[in-house]
DOBAMI-475133 format. One record per atom (N, C-alpha, C, O): residue number from 1; residue in one letter; atom name; x, y, z. Coordinates in nm, 4 decimals, m for minus. Layout:
N
    nr   rest   atom          X          Y          Z
   NUM      A     CA          X          Y          Z
...
# end
This chain:
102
    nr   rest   atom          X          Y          Z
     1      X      N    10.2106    31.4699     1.8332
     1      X     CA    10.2502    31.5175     1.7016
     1      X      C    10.1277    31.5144     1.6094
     1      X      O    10.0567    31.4162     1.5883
     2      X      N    10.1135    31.6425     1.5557
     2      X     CA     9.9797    31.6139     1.5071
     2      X      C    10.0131    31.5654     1.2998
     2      X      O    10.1096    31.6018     1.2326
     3      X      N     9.9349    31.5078     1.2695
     3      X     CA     9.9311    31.4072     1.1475
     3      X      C     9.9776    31.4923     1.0264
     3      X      O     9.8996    31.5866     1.0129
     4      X      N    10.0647    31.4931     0.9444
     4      X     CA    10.1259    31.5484     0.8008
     4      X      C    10.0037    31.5745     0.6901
     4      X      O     9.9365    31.4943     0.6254
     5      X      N    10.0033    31.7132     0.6951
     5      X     CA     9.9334    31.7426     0.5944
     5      X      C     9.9714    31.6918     0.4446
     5      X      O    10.0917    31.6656     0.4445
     6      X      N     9.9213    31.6716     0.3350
     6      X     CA     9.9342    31.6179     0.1668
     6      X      C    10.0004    31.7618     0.1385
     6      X      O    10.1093    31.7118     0.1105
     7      X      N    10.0203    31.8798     0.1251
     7      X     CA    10.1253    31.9677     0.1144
     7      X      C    10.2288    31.9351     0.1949
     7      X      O    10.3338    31.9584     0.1350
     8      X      N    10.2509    31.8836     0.3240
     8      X     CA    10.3843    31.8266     0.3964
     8      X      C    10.4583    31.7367     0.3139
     8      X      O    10.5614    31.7362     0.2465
     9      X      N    10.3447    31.6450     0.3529
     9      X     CA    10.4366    31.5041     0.2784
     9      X      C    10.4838    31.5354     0.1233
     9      X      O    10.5943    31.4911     0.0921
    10      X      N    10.4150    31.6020     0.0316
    10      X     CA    10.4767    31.6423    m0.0743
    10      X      C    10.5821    31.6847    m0.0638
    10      X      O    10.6637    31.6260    m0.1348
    11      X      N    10.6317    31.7862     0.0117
    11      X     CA    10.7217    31.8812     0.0282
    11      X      C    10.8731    31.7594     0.0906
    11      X      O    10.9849    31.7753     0.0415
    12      X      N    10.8515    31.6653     0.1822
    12      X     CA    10.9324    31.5528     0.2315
    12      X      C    10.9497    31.4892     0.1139
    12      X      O    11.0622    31.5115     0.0691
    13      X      N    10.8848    31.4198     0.0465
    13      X     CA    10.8783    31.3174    m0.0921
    13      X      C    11.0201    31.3782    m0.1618
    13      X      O    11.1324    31.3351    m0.1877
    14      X      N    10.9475    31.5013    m0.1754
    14      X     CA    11.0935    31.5951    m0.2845
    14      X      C    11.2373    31.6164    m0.2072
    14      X      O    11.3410    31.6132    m0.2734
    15      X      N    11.2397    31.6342    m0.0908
    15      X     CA    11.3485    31.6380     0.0168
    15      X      C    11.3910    31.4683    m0.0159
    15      X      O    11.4975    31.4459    m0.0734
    16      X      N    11.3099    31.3659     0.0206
    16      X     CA    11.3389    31.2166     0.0011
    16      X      C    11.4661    31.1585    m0.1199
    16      X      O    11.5794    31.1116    m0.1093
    17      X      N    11.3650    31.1958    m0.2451
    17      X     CA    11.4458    31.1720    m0.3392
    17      X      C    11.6259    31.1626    m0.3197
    17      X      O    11.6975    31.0685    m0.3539
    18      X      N    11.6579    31.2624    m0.2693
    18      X     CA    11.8127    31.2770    m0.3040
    18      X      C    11.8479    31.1899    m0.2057
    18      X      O    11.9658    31.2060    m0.1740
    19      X      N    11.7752    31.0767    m0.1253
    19      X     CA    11.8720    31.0650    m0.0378
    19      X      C    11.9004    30.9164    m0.0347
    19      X      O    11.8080    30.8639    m0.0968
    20      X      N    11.9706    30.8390     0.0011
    20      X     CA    11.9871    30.6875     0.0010
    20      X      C    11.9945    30.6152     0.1100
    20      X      O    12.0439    30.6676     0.2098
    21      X      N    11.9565    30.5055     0.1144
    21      X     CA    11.8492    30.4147     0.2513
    21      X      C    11.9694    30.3845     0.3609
    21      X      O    12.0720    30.3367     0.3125
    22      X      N    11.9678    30.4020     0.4693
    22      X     CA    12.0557    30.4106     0.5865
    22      X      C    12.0422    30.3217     0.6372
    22      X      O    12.1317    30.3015     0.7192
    23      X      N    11.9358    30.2145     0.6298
    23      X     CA    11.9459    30.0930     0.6560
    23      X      C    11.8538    29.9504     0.5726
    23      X      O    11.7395    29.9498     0.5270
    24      X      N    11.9411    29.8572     0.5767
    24      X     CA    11.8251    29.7986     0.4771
    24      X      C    11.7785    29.6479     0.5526
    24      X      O    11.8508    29.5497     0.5699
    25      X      N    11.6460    29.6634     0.5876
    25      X     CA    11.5541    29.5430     0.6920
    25      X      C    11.5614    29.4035     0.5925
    25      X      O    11.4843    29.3888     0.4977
    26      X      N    11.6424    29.3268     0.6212
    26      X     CA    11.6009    29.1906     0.4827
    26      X      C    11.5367    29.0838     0.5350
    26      X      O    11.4356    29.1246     0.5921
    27      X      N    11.5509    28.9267     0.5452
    27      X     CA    11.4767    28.8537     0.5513
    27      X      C    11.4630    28.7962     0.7256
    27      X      O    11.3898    28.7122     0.7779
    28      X      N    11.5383    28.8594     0.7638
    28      X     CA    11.4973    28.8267     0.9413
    28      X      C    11.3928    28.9309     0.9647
    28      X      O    11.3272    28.9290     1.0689
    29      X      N    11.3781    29.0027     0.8920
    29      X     CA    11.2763    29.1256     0.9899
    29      X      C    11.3489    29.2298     1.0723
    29      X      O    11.4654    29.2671     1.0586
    30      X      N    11.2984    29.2522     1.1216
    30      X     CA    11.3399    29.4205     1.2057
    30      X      C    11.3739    29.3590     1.3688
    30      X      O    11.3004    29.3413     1.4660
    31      X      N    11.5203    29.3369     1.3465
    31      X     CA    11.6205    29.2851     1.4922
    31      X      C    11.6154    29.4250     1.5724
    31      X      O    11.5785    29.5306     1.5210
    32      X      N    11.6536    29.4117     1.6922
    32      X     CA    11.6318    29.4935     1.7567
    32      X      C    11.7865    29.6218     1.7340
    32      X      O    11.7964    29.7415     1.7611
    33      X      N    11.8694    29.5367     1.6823
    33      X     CA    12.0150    29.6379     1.6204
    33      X      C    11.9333    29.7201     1.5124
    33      X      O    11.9206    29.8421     1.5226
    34      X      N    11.8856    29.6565     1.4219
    34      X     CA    11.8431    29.7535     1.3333
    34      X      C    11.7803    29.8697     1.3817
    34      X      O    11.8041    29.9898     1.3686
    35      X      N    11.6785    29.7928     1.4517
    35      X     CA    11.5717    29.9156     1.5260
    35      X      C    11.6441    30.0500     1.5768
    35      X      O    11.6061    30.1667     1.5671
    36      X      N    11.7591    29.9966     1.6335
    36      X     CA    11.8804    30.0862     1.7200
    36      X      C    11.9028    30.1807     1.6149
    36      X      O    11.8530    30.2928     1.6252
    37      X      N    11.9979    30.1377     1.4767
    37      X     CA    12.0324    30.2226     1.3778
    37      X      C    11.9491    30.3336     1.3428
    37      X      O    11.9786    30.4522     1.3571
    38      X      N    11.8019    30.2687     1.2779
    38      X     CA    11.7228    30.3227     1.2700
    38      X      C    11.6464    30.4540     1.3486
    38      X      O    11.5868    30.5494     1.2987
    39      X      N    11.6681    30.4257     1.4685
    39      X     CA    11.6016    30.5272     1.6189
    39      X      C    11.7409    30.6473     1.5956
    39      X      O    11.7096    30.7660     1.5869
    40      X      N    11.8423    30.6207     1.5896
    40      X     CA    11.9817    30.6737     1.5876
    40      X      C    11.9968    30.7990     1.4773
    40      X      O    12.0327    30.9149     1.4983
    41      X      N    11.9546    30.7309     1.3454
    41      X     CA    11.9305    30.8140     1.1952
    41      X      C    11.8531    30.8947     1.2188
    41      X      O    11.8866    31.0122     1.2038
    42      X      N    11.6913    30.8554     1.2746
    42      X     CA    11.5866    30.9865     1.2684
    42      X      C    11.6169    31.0843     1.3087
    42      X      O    11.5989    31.1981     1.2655
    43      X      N    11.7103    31.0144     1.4742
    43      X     CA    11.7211    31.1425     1.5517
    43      X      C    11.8141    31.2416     1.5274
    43      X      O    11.8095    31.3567     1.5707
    44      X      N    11.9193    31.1810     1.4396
    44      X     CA    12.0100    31.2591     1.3933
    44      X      C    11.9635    31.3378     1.2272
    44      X      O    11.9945    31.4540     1.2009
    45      X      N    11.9040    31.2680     1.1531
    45      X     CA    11.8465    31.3480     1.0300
    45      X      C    11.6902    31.3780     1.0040
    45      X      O    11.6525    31.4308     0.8994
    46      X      N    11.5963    31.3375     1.1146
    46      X     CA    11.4514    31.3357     1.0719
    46      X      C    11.4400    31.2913     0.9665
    46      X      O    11.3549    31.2049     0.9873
    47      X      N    11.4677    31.2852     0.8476
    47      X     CA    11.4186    31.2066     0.7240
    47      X      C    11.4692    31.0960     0.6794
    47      X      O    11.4617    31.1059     0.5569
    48      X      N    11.4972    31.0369     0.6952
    48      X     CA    11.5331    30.8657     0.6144
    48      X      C    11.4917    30.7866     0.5424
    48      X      O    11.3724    30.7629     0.5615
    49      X      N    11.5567    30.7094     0.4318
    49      X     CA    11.4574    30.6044     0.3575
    49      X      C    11.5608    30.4871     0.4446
    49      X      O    11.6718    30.4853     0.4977
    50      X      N    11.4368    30.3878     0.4183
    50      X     CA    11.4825    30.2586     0.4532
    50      X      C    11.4602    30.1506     0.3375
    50      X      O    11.3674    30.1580     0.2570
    51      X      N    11.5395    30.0673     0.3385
    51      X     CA    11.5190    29.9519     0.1926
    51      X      C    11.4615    29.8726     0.3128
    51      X      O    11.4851    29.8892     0.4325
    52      X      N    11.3574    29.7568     0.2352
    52      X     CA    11.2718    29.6530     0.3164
    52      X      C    11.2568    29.5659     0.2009
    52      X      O    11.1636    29.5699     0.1206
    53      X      N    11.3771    29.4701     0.1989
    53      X     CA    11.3767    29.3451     0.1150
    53      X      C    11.2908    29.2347     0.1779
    53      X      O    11.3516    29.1315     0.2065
    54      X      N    11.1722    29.2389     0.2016
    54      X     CA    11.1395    29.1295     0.1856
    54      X      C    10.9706    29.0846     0.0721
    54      X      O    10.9169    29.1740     0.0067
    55      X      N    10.9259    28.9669     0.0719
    55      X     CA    10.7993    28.9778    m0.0215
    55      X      C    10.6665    29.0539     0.0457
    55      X      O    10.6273    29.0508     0.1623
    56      X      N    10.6221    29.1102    m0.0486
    56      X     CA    10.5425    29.2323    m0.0436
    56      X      C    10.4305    29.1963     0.1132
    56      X      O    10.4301    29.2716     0.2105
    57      X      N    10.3520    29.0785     0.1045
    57      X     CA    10.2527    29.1200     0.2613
    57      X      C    10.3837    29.1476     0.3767
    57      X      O    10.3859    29.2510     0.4434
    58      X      N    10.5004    29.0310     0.3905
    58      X     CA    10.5603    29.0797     0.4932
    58      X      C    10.6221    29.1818     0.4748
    58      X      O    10.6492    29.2194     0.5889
    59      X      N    10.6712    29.2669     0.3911
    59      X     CA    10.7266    29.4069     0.3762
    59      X      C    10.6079    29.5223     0.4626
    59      X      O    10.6403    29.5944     0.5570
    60      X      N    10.4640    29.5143     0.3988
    60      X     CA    10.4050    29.6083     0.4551
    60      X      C    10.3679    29.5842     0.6371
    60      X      O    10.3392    29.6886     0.6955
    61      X      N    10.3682    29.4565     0.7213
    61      X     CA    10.3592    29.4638     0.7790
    61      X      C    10.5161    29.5057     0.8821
    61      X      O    10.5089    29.5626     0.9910
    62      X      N    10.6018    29.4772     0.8394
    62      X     CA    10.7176    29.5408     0.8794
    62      X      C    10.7000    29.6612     0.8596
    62      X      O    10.7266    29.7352     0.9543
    63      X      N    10.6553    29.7167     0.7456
    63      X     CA    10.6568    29.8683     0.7616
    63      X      C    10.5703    29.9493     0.8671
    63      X      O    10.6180    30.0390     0.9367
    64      X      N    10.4471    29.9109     0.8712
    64      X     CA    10.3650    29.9123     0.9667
    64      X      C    10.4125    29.9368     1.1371
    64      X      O    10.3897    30.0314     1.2124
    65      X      N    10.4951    29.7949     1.1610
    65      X     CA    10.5263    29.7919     1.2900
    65      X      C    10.6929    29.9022     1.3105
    65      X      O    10.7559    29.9353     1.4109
    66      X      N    10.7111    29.9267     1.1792
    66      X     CA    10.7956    30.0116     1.2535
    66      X      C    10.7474    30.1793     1.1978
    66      X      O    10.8125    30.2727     1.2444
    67      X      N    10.6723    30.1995     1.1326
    67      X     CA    10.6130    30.3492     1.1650
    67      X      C    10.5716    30.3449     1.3477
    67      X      O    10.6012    30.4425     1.4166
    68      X      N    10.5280    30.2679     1.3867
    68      X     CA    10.4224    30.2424     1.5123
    68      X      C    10.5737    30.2348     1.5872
    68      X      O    10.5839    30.3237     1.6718
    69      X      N    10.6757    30.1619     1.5774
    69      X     CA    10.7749    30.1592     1.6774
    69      X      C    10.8255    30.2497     1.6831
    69      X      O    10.8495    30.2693     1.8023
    70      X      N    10.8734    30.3514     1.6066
    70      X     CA    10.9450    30.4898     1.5797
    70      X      C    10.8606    30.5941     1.5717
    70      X      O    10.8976    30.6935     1.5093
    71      X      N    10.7192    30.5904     1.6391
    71      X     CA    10.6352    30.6880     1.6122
    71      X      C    10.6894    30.7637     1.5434
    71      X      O    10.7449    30.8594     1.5974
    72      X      N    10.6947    30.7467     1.3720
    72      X     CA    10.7466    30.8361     1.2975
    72      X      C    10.6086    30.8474     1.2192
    72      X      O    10.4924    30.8272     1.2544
    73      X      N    10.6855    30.9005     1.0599
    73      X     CA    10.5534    30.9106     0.9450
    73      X      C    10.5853    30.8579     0.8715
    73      X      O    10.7080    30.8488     0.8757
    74      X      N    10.5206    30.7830     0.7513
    74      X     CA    10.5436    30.7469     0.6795
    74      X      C    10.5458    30.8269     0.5328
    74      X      O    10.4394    30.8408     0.4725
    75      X      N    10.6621    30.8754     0.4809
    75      X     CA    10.6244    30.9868     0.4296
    75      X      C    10.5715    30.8871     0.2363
    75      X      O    10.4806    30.9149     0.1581
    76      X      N    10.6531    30.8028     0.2309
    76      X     CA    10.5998    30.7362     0.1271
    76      X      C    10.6804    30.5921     0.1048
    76      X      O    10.7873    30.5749     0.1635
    77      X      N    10.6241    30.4870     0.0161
    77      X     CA    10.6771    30.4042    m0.0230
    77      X      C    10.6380    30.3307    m0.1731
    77      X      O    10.5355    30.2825    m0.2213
    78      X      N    10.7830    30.3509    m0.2198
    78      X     CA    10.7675    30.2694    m0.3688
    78      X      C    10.8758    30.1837    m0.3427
    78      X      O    10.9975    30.1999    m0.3336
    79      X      N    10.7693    30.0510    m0.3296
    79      X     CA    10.8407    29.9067    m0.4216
    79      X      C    10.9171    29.8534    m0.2791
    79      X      O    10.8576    29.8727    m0.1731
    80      X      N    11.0481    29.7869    m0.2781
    80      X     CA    11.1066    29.8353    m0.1260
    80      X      C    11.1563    29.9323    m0.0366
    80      X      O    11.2307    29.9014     0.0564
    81      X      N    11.1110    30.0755    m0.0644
    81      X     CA    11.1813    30.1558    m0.0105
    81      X      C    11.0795    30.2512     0.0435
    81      X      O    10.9664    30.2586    m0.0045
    82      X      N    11.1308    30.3417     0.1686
    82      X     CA    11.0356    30.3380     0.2341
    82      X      C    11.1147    30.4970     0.3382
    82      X      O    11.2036    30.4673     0.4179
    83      X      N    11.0788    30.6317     0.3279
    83      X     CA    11.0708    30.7084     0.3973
    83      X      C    11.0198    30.7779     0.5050
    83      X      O    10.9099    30.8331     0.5011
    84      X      N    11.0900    30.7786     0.5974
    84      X     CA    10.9919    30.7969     0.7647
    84      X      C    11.0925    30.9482     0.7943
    84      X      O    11.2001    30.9875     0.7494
    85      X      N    10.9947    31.0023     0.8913
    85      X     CA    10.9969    31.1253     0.8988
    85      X      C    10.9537    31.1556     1.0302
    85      X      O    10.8341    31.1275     1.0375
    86      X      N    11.0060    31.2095     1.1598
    86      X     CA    10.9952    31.1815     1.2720
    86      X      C    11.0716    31.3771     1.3337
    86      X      O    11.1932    31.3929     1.3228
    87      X      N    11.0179    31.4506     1.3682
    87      X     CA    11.0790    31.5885     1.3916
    87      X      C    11.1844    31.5591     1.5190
    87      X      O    11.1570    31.4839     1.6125
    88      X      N    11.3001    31.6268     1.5057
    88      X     CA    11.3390    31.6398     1.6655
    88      X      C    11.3879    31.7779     1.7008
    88      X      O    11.4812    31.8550     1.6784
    89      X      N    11.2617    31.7669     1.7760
    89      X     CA    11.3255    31.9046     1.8595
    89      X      C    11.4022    31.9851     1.9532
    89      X      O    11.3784    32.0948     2.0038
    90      X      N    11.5213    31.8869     1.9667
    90      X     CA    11.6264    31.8986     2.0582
    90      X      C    11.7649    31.9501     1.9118
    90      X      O    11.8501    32.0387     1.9186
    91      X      N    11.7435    31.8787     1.8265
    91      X     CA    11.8041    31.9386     1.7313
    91      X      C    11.8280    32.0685     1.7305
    91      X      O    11.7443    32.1207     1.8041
    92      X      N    11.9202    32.1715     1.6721
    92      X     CA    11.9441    32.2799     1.6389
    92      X      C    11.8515    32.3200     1.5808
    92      X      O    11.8121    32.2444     1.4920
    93      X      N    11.7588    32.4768     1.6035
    93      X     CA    11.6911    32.4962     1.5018
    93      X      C    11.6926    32.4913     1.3204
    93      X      O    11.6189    32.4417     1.2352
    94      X      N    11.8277    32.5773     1.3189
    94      X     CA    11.9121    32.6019     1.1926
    94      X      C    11.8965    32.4297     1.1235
    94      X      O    11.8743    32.4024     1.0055
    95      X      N    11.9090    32.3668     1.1973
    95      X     CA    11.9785    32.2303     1.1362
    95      X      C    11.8040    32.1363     1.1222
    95      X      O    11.8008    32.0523     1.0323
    96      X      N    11.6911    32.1507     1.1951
    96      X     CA    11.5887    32.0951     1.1705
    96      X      C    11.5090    32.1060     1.0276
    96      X      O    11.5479    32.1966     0.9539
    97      X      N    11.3810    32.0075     0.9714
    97      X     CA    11.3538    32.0310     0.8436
    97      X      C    11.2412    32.1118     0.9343
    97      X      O    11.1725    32.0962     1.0352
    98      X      N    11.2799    32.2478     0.7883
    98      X     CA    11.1407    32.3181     0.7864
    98      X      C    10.9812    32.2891     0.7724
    98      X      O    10.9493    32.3976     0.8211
    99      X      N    10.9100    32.2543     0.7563
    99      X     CA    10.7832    32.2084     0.7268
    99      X      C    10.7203    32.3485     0.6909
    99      X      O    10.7422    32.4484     0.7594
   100      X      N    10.5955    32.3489     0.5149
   100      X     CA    10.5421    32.4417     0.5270
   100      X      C    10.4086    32.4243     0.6243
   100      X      O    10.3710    32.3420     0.7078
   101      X      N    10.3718    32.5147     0.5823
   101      X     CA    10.2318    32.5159     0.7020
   101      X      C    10.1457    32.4544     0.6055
   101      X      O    10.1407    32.4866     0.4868
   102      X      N    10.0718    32.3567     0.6657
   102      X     CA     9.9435    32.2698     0.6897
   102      X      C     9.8843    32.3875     0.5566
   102      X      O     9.7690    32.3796     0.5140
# end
């Protein structure tokens, strides 16, 4: 998958907004159920925010290990919340996010 252009991720950010966090990682960290939910959402919506309650160094390294576990993207994060972005192409065309061009 090649890396999200700054016109992409803009274009996701604004898609982001409307949407509300499908799962929220709190003070155990990222269990392997979550992980499940999580793998489950992308594949069914490509875009997701996730809430990540915990204090800020361990938040970013959770975030970290799960961009890297979900080979997704990170399309942005303010504060605890946190949008990943992962294409699937088994999806319906009709039903996949468009991306403009690079």
């Amino acid at each position: 998958m090649m890396p999200l252009s700054t016109h992409q991720k803009k274009y996701l950010r604004g898609l982001c907004h409307a949407l509300q966090p499908v799962v929220t990682i709190a003070d155990k960290g990222l269990s392997e159920t979550v992980g499940q939910e999580i793998e489950t959402a992308l594949s069914h919506h490509e875009l997701i925010k996730v809430r990540v309650r915990q204090d800020r160094d361990l938040r970013q390294q959770t975030i970290e290990a799960l961009v890297h576990s979900m080979s997704a993207d990170a399309v942005m994060t303010i504060g605890q919340v946190l949008c990943l972005y992962r294409p699937n192409p088994k999806r319906p065309a009709d039903k996949r996010i468009k991306l403009p061009k690079a």
